[in-house]
MARFILUM-237869 format. One record per residue (C-alpha): x, z, y. Coordinates in steps of 0.02 Angstrom, whole numbers, padded with zeros to 5 digits, always signed. Layout:
<atoms>
XZY;...
</atoms>
This chain:
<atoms>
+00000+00000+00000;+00061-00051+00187;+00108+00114+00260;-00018+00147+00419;+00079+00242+00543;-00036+00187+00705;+00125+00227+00815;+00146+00208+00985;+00272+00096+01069;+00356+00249+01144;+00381+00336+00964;+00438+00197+00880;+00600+00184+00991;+00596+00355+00989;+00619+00363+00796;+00713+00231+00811;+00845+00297+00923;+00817+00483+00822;+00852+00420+00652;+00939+00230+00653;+01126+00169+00693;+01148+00097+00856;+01206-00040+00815;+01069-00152+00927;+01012-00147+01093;+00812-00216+01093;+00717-00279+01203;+00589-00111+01217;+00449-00189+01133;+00393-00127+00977;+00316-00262+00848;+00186-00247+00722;+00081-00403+00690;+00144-00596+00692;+00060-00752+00669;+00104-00924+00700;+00211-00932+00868;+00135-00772+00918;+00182-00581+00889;+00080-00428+00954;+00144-00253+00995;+00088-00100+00952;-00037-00083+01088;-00095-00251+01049;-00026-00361+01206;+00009-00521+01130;+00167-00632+01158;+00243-00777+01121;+00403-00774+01003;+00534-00874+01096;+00673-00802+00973;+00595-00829+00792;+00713-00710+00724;+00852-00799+00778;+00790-00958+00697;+00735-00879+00550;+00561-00913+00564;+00559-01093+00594;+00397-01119+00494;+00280-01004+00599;+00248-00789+00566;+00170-00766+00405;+00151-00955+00360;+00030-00960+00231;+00097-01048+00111;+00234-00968+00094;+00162-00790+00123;+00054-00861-00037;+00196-00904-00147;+00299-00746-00088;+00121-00655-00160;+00095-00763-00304;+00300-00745-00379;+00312-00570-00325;+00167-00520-00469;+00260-00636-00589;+00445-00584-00581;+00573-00549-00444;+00721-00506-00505;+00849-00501-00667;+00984-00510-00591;+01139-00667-00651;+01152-00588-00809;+01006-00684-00877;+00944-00844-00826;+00755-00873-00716;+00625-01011-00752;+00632-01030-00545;+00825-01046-00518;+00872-01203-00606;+00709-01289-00487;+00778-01230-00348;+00957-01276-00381;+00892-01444-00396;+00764-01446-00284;+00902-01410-00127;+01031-01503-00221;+00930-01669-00234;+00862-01623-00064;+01042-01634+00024;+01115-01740-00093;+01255-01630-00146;+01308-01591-00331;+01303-01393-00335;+01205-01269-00250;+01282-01085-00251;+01130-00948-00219;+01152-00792-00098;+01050-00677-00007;+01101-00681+00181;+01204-00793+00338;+01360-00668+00305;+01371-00695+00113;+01344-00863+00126;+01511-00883+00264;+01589-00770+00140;+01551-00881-00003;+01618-01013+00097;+01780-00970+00147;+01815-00909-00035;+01781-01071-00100;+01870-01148+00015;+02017-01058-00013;+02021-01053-00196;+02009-01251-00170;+02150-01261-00058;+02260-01181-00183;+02182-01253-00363;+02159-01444-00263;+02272-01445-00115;+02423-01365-00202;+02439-01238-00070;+02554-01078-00107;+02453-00942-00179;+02365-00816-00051;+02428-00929+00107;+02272-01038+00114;+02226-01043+00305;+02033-01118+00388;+02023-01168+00554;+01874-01127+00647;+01834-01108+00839;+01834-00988+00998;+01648-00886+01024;+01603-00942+00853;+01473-00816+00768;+01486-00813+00582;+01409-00648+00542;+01478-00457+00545;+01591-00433+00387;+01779-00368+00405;+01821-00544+00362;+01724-00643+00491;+01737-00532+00636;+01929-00544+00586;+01924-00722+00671;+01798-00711+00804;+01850-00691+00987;+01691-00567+01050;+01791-00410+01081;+01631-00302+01038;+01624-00397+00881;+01809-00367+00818;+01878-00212+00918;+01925-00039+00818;+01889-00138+00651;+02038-00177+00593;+02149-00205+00511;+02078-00380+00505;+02083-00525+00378;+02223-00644+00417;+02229-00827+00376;+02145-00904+00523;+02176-01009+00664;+02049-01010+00792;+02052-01173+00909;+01944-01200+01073;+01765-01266+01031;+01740-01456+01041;+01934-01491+01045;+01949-01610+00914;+02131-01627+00969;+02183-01451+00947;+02131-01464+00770;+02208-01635+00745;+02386-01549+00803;+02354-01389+00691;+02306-01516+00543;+02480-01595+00579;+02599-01473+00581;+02520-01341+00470;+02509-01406+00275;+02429-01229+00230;+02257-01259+00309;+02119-01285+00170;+01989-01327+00298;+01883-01321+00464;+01732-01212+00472;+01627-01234+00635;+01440-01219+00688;+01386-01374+00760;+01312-01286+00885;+01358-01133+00930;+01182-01012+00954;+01276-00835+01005;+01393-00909+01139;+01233-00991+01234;+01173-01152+01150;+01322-01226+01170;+01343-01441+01132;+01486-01509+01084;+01494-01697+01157;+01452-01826+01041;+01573-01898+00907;+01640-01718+00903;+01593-01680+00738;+01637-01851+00666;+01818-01826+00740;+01832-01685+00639;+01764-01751+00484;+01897-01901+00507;+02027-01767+00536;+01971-01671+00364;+01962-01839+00275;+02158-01872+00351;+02225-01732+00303;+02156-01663+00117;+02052-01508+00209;+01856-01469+00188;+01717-01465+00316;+01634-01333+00317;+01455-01342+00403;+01398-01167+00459;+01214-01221+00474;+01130-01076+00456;+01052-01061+00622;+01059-01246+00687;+00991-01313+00519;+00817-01339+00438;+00750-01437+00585;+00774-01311+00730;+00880-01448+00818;+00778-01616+00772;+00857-01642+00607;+00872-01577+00451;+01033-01521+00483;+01126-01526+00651;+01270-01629+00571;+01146-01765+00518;+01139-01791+00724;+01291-01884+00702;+01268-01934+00507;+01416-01827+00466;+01416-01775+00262;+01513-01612+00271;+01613-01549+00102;+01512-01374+00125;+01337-01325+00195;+01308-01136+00221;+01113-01140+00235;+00999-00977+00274;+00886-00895+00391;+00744-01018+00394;+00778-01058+00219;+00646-00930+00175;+00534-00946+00337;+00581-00775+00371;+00488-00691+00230;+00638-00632+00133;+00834-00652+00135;+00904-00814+00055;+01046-00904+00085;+01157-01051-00019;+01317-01145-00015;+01308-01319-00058;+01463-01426-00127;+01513-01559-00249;+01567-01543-00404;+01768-01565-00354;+01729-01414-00253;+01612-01284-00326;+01689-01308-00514;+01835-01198-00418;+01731-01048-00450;+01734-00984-00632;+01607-00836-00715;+01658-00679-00632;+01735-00726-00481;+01594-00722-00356;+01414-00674-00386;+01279-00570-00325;+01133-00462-00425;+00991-00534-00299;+01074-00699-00245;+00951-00816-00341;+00831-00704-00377;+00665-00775-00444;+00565-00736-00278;+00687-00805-00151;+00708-00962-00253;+00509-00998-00255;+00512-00934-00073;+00637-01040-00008;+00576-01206-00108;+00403-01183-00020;+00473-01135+00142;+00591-01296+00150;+00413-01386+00102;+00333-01334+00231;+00468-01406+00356;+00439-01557+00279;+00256-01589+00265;+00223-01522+00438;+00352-01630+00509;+00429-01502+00609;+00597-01595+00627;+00502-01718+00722;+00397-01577+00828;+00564-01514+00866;+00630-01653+00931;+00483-01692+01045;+00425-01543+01117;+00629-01494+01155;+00625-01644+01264;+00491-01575+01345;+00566-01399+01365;+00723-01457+01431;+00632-01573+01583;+00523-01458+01655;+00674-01320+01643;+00771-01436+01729;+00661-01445+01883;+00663-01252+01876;+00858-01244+01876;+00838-01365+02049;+00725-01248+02107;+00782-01088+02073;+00953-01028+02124;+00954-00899+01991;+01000-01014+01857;+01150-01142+01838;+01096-01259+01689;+00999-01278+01548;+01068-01363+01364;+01018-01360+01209;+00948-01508+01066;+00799-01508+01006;+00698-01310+01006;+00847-01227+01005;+00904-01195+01184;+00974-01090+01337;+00980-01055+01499;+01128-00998+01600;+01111-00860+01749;+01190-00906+01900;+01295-00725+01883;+01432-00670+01789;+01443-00591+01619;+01454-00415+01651;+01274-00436+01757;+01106-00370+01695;+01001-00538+01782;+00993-00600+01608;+00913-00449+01526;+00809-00423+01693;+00744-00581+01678;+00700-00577+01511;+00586-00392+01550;+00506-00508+01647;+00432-00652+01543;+00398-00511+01427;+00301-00440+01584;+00211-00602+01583;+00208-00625+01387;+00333-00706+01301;+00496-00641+01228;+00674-00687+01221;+00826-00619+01225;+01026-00619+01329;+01165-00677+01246;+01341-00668+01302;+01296-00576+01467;+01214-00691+01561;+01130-00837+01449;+00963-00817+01370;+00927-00925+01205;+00762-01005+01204;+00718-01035+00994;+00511-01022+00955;+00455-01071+00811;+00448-01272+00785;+00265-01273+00741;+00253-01225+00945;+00107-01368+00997;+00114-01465+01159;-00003-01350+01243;+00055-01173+01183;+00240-01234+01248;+00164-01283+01414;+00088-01092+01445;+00241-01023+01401;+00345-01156+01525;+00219-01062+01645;+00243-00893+01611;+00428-00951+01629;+00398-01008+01808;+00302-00884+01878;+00442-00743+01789;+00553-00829+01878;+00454-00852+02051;+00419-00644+02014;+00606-00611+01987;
</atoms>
């Protein structure tokens, strides 16, 4: 039974604060009902979700098809862990395999396992394939990347509140400036250690930020060149948030590894997956990397239904269309307004930047205001606020909430 606890807003941060790690700073609204592109507090104002859970609820709150399959598995079986094999895991292996057209499919539960998963691979390849020395396999990835919160990713990102008093940290990366295709091309020549080059092709935490075009094909020519994988980190810019399937398909770039998740489950439960060919994923033998949930029965009918649903609803298409929308009339408001300095983004994922520094508290200021006015988002990196609803968002719901942005702003 769902545990009634008819809380106030005020009690649930208080609990909150009482009883939980601090480990994030909220927006102060508490959240207890979701449907669609809406969510409703506790006190029952209603808002629009302009963050999806960080892209992990692509298909909608509560979409219900997939609530009905989460149902309808979760009374059948959920869980036996690897040790046995599931009617539901093989389907999905080759349901996502078929899907992206790659040869192996290896099941985990969340973003950070699947990076993890990743970067193992890839350095077990660049050792077993490459012929690089034992335990001096190096990956290449870039500056304000955000991979997840492990010892091992935080080891290589450049966020001092993500990597300060952790250490020591994991060595065996080079970190290169973001859409530098050159700095990777010199590292590539002069360093015969590196395995590979992980990137996002959009990078969400730093602020939306778009590479130009022919970046990522540069550095799939440079992998090609020089014996070294691809990795795609795709987990927030894939599954149609940015008009495509994935983001790399933008520029018809086949990477050697996908790291899906997030809205691979529509935000109903944690499931994540690293896809490879066979050259690639035989590296990893029984016993070397696993997980007791990571293909469990329920995610894998979960996440087949939930990649469905993008499908059938067309929402790489809706994406596409209603971003183009977004980003015009948020243009106008960045001529009109001289709070903010631009607006980017591709597709319905996308950001504004505050005319202000990093260290100010516009950003967050601005954001208690559309939630004021009803609609919620959040600051990243100081002064940027990400812009990500849901991509079933209609042409009229996106329209109120381009008002409620306008008349936050003409408030602020």
């Amino acid at each position: 039974m769902i545990r009634q606890t008819n809380i106030t807003s005020k009690k649930a941060i208080e609990l909150e604060k009482r009883f939980g790690a601090h480990n994030y700073h909220p927006l102060p609204v508490v959240l207890e009902r979701g449907d669609g592109v809406y969510v409703w507090d506790t006190e029952g104002k209603k808002y629009y979700d302009f963050l999806a859970a960080y892209s992990a609820v692509n298909q909608g709150h509560c979409h219900p098809r997939i609530q009905k399959t989460l149902t309808d598995q979760a009374g059948q079986l959920t869980l036996t862990s690897r040790a046995f094999h599931s009617n539901m895991l093989g389907h999905y292996e080759k349901y996502l395999c078929e899907f992206f057209g790659y040869d192996k499919l290896l099941p985990m539960n969340t973003g950070a396992e699947g990076v993890e998963t990743a970067l193992k691979i890839c350095r077990k390849w660049g050792h077993e394939k490459k012929g690089i020395e034992p335990e001096n396999a190096k990956i290449i990835v870039a500056e304000n990347n955000f991979h997840g919160r492990t010892i091992t990713v935080i080891s290589f990102s450049t966020s001092p509140e993500s990597y300060r008093h952790f250490g020591p940290h994991t060595p065996g990366f080079e970190i290169v400036p973001f859409n530098d295709a050159n700095a990777i091309s010199d590292l590539l020549e002069s360093d015969p250690q590196i395995a590979g080059v992980m990137l996002e092709p959009i990078q969400g935490e730093a602020g939306v930020i778009v590479p130009d075009d022919g970046y990522l094909q540069e550095v799939r020519d440079l992998c090609d060149k020089h014996d070294a994988l691809f990795i795609d980190d795709e987990i927030q810019t894939g599954l149609g948030r940015t008009g495509r399937m994935l983001a790399a398909d933008h520029e018809d770039v086949r990477p050697d590894i996908v790291i899906l998740g997030k809205a691979l489950s529509g935000g109903m439960y944690p499931v994540s997956a690293v896809l490879a060919d066979d050259n690639i994923m035989e590296v990893i033998n029984p016993g070397e990397h696993g997980s007791t949930y990571g293909g469990n029965p329920l995610g894998c009918a979960i996440a087949m239904t939930a990649l469905d649903v993008i499908i059938d609803e067309d929402l790489e298409e809706n994406a596409t269309e209603m971003g183009k929308i977004f980003r015009q009339e948020m243009e106008q408001m960045v001529d009109q307004h001289d709070i903010l300095q631009l607006v980017r983004g591709k597709g319905l994922m996308n950001a504004i930047e505050i005319n202000d520094d990093e260290e100010s508290s516009a950003a967050w200021d601005l954001c208690m205001e559309f939630k004021k006015h009803g609609l919620l988002a959040k600051p990243t990196h100081g002064n940027k606020i990400r812009f990500t609803p849901p991509l079933i968002i209609t042409e009229e719901q996106l329209r109120d909430s381009l008002e409620i942005i306008r008349q936050s702003l003409e408030n602020f």
